[in-house]
DOTISE-349968 format. One record per residue (C-alpha): x, y, z; chain. Coordinates in steps of 0.5 Angstrom, whole numbers. Each point is the difference from the previous one (the first is absolute). Layout:
BEGIN
{{X,Y,Z},A}
...
***
This chain:
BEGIN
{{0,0,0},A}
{{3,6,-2},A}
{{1,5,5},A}
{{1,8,0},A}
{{4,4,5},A}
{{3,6,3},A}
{{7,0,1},A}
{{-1,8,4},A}
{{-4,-3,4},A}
{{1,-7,0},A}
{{-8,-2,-1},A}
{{-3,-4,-6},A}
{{-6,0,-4},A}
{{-4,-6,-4},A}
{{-2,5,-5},A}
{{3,5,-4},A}
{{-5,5,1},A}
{{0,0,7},A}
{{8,1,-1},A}
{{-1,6,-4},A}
{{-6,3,5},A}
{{6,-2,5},A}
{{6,5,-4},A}
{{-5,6,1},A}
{{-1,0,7},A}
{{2,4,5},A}
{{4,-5,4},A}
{{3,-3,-6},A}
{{3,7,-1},A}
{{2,1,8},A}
{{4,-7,0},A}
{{4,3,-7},A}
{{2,6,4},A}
{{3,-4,5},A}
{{4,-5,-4},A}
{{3,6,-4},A}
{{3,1,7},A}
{{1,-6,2},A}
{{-5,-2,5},A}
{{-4,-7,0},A}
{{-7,1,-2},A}
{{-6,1,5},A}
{{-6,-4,0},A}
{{-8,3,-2},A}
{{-2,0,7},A}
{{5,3,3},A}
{{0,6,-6},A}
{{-7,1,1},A}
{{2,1,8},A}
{{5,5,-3},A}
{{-6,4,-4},A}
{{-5,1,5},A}
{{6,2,5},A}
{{3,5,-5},A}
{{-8,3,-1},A}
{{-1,0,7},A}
{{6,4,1},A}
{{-1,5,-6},A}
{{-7,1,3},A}
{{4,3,6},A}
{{3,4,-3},A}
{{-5,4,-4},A}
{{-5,0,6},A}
{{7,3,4},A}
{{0,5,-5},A}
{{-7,2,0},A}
{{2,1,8},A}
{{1,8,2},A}
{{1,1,7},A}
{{0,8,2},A}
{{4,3,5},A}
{{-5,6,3},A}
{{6,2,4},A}
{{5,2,-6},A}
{{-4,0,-5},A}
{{2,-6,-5},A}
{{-2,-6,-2},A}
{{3,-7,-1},A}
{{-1,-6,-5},A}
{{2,-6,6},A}
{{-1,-1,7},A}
{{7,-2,1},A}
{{2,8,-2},A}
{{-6,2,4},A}
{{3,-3,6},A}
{{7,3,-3},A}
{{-3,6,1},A}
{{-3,0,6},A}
{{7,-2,3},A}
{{3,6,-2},A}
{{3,5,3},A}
{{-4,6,-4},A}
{{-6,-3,1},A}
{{-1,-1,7},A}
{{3,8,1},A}
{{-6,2,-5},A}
{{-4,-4,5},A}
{{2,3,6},A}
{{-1,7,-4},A}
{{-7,-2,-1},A}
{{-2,-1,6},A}
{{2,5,2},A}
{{-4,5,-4},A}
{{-6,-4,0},A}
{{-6,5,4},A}
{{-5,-5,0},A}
{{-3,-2,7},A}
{{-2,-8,0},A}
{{-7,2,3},A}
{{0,5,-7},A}
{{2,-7,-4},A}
{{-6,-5,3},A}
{{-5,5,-2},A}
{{-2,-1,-6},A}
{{-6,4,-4},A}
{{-4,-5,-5},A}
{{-4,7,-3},A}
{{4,2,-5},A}
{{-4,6,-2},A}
{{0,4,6},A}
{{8,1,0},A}
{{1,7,-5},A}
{{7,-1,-3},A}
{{2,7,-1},A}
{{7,1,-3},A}
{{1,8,3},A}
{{-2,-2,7},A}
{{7,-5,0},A}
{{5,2,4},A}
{{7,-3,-1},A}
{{4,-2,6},A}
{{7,2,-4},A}
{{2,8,3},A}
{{6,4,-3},A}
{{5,2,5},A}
{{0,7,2},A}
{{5,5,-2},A}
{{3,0,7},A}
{{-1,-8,0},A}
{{7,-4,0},A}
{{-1,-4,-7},A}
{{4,-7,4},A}
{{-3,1,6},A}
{{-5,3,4},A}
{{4,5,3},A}
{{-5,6,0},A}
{{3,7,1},A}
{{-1,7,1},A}
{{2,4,-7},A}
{{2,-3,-7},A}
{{8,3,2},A}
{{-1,-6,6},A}
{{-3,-6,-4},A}
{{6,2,-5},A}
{{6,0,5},A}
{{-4,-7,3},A}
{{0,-3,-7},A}
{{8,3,-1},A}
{{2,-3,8},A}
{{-3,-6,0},A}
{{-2,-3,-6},A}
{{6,4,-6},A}
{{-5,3,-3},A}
{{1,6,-5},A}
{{-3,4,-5},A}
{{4,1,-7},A}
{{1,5,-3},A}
{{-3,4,6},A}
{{3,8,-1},A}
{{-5,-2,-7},A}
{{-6,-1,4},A}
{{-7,5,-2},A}
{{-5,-3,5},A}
{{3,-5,5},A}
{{-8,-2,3},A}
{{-2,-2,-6},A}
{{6,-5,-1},A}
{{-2,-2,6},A}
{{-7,-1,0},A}
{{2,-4,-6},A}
{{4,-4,3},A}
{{-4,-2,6},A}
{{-6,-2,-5},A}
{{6,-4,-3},A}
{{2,-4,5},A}
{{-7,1,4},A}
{{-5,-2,-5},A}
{{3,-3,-5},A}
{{7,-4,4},A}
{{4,1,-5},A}
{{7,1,2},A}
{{4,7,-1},A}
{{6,-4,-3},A}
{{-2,-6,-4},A}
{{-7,1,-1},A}
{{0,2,-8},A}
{{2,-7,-1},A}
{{-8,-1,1},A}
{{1,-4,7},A}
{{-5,1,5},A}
{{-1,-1,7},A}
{{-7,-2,4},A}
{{0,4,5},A}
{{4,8,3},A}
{{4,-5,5},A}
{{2,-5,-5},A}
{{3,5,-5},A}
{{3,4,7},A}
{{4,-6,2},A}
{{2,-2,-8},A}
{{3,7,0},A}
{{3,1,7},A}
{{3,-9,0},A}
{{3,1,-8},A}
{{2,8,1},A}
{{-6,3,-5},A}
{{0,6,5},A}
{{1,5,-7},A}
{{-3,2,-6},A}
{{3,-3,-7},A}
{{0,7,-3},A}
{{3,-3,-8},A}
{{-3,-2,-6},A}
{{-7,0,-1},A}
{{-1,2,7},A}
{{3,6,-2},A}
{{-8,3,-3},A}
{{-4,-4,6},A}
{{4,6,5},A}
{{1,6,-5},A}
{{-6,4,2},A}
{{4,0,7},A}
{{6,3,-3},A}
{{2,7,-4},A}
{{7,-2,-3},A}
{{-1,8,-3},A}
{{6,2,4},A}
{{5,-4,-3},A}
{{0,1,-6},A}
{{5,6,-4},A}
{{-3,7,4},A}
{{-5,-3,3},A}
{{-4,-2,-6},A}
{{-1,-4,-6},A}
{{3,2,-6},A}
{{-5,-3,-5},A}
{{-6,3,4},A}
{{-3,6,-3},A}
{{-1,5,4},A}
{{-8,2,1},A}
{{0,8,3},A}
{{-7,5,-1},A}
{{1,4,-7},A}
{{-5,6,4},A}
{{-2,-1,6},A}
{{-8,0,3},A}
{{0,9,0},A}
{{3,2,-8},A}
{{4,4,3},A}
{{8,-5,0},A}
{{2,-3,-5},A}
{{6,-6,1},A}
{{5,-2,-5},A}
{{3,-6,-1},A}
{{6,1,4},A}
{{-4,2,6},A}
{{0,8,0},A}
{{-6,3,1},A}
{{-2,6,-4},A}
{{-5,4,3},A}
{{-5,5,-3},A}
{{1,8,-1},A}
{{-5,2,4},A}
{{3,-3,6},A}
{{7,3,-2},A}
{{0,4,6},A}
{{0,-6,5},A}
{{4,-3,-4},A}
{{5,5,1},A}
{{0,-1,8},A}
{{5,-6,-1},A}
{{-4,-4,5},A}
{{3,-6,3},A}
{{-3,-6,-4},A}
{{-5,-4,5},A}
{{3,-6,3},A}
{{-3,-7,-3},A}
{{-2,-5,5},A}
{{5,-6,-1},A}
{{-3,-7,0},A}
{{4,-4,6},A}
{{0,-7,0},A}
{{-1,-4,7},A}
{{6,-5,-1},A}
{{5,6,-1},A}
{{-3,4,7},A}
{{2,-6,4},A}
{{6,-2,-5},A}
{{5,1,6},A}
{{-5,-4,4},A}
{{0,-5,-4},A}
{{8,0,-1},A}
{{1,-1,8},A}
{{-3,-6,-1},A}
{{5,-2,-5},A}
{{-4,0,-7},A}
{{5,1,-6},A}
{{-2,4,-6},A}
{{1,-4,-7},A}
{{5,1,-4},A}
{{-1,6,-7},A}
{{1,-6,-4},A}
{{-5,-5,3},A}
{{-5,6,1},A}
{{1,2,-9},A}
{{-1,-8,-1},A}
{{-7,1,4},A}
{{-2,5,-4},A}
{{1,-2,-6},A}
{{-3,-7,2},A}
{{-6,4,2},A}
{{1,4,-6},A}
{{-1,-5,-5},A}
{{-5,-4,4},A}
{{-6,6,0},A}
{{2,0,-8},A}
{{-2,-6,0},A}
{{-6,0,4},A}
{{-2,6,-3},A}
{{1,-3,-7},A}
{{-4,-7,1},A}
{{-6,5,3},A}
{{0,4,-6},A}
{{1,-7,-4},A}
{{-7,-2,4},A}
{{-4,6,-1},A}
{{1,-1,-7},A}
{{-2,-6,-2},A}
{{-6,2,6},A}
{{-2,5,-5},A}
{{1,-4,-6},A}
{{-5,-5,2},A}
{{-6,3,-5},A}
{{2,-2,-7},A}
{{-5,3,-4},A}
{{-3,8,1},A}
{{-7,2,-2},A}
{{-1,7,-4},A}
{{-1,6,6},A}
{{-2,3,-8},A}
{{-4,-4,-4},A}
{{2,5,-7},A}
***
């Protein structure tokens, strides 16, 4: 009786037909692959074992990917409960966790009472309050030192923590930079030093310890930074005889009465009909000189060891600021433009 046999997987067949269904299975195909690498080949039991393991294991994986767990802590979601559990061993996480427990207001009677009729709760955005305050001006940005005067805050600042402001004999309005700075640490927890990296903290006190712990207790006052701070600064006083060269300069061509003219050059010429007054040679009324706070505390401010930049660094700001407000001014004109361009077809105002 003729025989018909599988040499790869060492099994016969009384028919050819059944042989040739042999070749085009899976298990065939599985013992040729392990007689490549030579390997004796496995029977169909224990194939058909290795199959619904192999399934068992893929329908792990997927439900595995469809898993996401979320950390209400630190705002982030993982794909597994082995990196789940990595994350709630870590060291950042139990600090944010110690940092929320910290600011959670709610009382536990609060949180048992629960209110079943949704219509009678008025959700009125206006009336939220946001728990996030700016630090005051005489407020300590590290710390929560108070103090009497902004002079004292800063000598506190500079004592304790290092602080200083650049470029402070340039300074036109010192409060205002501080009450920016103050929203910026105190509503915002974005560090002086490197928040314009984008990094931003939970709370006031976390962003505090950043900079006190990693010595941020200072302005980053370079690159795009420079146009955040330019409305603090008047660099006008550095520039060849106190003005810029380029900027056209703006004077009254006749003044509110008629009877005094200025030419270019700042000369007045006066009518005839006060010649006589004219002739008095008067001395010429004194104009009030604008005064900048940083420069009426500048030797204060110099006492407690604040340095001045160099006249390089304080040309290489303006140039920077310079060109950062063309670029501005250009992309909002560019914008305008293309604003007023959105009407591609006109009616007639005059149908002729």
């Amino acid at each position: 009786m003729t025989t018909f046999t599988c040499i790869s997987c060492h099994v016969a067949f009384k028919e050819p037909n059944v042989q040739r269904e042999h070749y085009k299975t899976d298990w065939h195909r599985y013992n040729l692959k392990r007689k490549v690498v030579d390997l004796p080949p496995v029977t169909a039991e224990v194939f058909q074992q290795r199959v619904l393991e192999q399934r068992a294991h893929a329908d792990q994986q997927e439900a595995s990917k469809s898993l996401t767990l979320y950390c209400n802590y630190c705002k982030k979601k993982f794909g597994s409960e082995k990196s789940f559990e990595n994350h709630l061993l870590s060291k950042k996480h139990q600090e944010n966790v110690l940092t929320g427990i910290k600011h959670v207001n709610v009382k536990p009677e609060a949180a048992e009472d629960k209110i079943d009729v949704d219509e009678d709760i008025e959700d009125d955005s206006d009336e939220w309050v946001d728990d996030d305050e700016a630090i005051p001006i005489t407020c300590c940005l590290f710390c929560n030192h108070k103090s009497d005067t902004v002079e004292s805050s800063l000598k506190h600042m500079s004592c304790q923590h290092s602080f200083f402001i650049p470029d402070f004999e340039f300074v036109i309005d010192l409060e205002a930079m501080l009450t920016y700075l103050g929203e910026r640490v105190g509503q915002g927890h974005i560090c002086m030093w490197c928040g314009h990296l984008g990094r931003q903290f939970p709370s006031t006190e976390a962003v505090q310890k950043h900079m006190i712990d990693k010595g941020h207790c200072k302005m980053f006052h370079e690159g795009d930074v420079l146009l955040e701070y330019s409305d603090f600064y008047d660099y006008s006083s550095s520039y060849p005889e106190d003005g810029d060269a380029n900027e056209e300069v703006v004077t009254n061509v006749i003044n509110d009465t008629g009877f005094e003219l200025v030419l270019p050059s700042g000369s007045t010429i006066g009518h005839r009909s006060l010649n006589r007054y004219y002739r008095q040679k008067l001395n010429p009324i004194p104009r009030p000189v604008p005064t900048r706070p940083a420069i009426q505390h500048g030797n204060y401010f110099k006492a407690l060891g604040w340095t001045t930049s160099t006249k390089e660094i304080v040309e290489k700001k303006v140039r920077d600021i310079t060109f950062m407000r063309k670029m501005f001014l250009k992309n909002q004109l560019g914008v305008s433009v293309k604003a007023n361009k959105l009407q591609k077809h006109f009616r007639r105002q005059v149908d002729m």
